[in-house]
C-alpha positions in Angstrom: -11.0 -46.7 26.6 -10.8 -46.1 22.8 -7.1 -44.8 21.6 -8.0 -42.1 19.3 -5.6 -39.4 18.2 -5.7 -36.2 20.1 -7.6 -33.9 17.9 -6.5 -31.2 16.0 -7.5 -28.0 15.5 -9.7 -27.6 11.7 -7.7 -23.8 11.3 -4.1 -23.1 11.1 -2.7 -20.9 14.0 -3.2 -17.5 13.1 0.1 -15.5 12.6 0.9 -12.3 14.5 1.7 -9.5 12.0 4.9 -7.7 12.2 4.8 -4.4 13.3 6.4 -3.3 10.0 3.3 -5.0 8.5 0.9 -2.7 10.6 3.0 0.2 9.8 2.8 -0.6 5.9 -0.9 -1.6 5.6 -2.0 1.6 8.0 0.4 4.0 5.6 -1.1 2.3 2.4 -4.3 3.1 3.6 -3.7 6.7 4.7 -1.8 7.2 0.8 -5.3 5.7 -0.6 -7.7 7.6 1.5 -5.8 10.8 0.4 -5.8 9.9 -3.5 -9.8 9.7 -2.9 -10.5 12.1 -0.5 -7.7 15.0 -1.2 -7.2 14.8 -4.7 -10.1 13.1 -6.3 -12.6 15.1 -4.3 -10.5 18.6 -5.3 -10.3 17.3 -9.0 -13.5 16.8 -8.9 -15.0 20.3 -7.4 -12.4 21.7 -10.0 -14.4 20.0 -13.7 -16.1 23.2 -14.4 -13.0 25.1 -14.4 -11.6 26.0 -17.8 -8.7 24.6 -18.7 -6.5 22.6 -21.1 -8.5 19.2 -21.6 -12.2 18.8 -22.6 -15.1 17.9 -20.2 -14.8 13.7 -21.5 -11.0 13.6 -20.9 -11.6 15.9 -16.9 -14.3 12.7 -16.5 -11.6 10.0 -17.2 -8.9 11.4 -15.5 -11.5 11.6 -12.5 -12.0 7.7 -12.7 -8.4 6.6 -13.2 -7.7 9.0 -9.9 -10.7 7.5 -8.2 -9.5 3.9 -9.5 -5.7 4.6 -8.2 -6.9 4.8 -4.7 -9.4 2.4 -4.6 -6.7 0.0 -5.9 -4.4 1.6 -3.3 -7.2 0.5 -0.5 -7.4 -2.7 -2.0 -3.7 -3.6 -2.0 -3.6 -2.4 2.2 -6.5 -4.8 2.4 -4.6 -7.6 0.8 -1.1 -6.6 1.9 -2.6 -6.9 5.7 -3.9 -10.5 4.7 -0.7 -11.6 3.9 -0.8 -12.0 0.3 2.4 -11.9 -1.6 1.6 -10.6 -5.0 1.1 -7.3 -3.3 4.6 -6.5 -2.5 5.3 -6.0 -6.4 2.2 -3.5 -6.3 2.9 -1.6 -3.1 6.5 -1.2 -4.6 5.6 0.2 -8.0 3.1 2.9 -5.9 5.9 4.2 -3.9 8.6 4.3 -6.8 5.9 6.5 -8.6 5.0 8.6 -5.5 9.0 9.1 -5.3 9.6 10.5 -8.7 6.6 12.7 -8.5 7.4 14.0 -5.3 10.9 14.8 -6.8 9.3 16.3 -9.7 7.1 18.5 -7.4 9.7 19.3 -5.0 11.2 21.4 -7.7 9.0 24.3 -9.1 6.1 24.0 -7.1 5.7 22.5 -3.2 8.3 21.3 -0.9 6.1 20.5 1.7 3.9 18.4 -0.5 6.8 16.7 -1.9 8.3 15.8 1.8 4.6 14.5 2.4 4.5 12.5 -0.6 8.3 11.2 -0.1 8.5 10.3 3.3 5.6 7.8 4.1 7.3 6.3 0.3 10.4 5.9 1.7 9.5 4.4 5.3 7.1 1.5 3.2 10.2 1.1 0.3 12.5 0.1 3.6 9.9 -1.5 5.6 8.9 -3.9 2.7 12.1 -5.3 2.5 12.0 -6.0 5.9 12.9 -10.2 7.1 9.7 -9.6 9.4 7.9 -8.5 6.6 9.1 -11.0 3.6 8.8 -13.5 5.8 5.4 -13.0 6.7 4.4 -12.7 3.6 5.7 -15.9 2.7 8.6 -15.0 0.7 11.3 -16.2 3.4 11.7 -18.3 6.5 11.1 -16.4 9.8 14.2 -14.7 10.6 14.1 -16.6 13.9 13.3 -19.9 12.4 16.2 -22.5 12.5 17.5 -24.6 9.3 16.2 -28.4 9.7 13.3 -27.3 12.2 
């Protein structure tokens, strides 16, 4: 018999995700659907309104909302594959959504504000999570031991 070395496997063990992972990518997801679906789609319906701004500046705010949640879709994507530059984008979103949603809460809507705030919140103390830094490569597993 030949004495070959037991084979290995040609892909890395996939890692389970953390639950705080799941909860962050599905609430990133739900944020960019509504920026597309809630506010773009309502901006848009609203262009041939009068107002303040011309028909060219209406257009490009329609793009940069339109390009906000696509990038907000994007980042979930990424954020669920693990990738650690995402953390620095996910965090600037939710600081944003968090001083709007104060602004808002204010004059205008509480409820919108609370919707706008909450889901912020959770993802701000969810991405600071050890499951969650450490899955995203940041940290050692908080169950891994030193030397190991």
């Amino acid at each position: 018999m030949m004495n070959q070395p037991a084979s290995k496997p040609s892909r890395p063990a996939i890692q389970r995700r953390p639950i705080s992972v799941l909860l962050i990518s599905g609430l990133l997801v739900l944020e960019g659907l509504a920026v597309l679906f809630f506010y773009a789609l309502t901006y848009a319906m609203a262009l041939g309104q009068p107002g303040e701004l011309g028909m060219g500046a209406r257009i490009f705010m329609l793009v940069l909302i339109t390009a906000a949640g696509a990038w907000q879709l994007w980042v979930a994507h990424h954020f669920f594959r693990a990738r650690a530059w995402t953390r620095a984008a996910v965090l600037v979103w939710q600081v944003f959504q968090i001083i709007l949603a104060l602004q808002i809460a204010m004059p205008v809507d509480v409820l919108m504000a609370w919707l706008w705030l909450v889901p912020a919140a959770l993802i701000l103390v969810l991405l600071f999570d050890p499951r969650t830094t450490a899955f995203l490569g940041d940290r050692p597993a908080p169950d891994a031991r030193p030397g190991s």
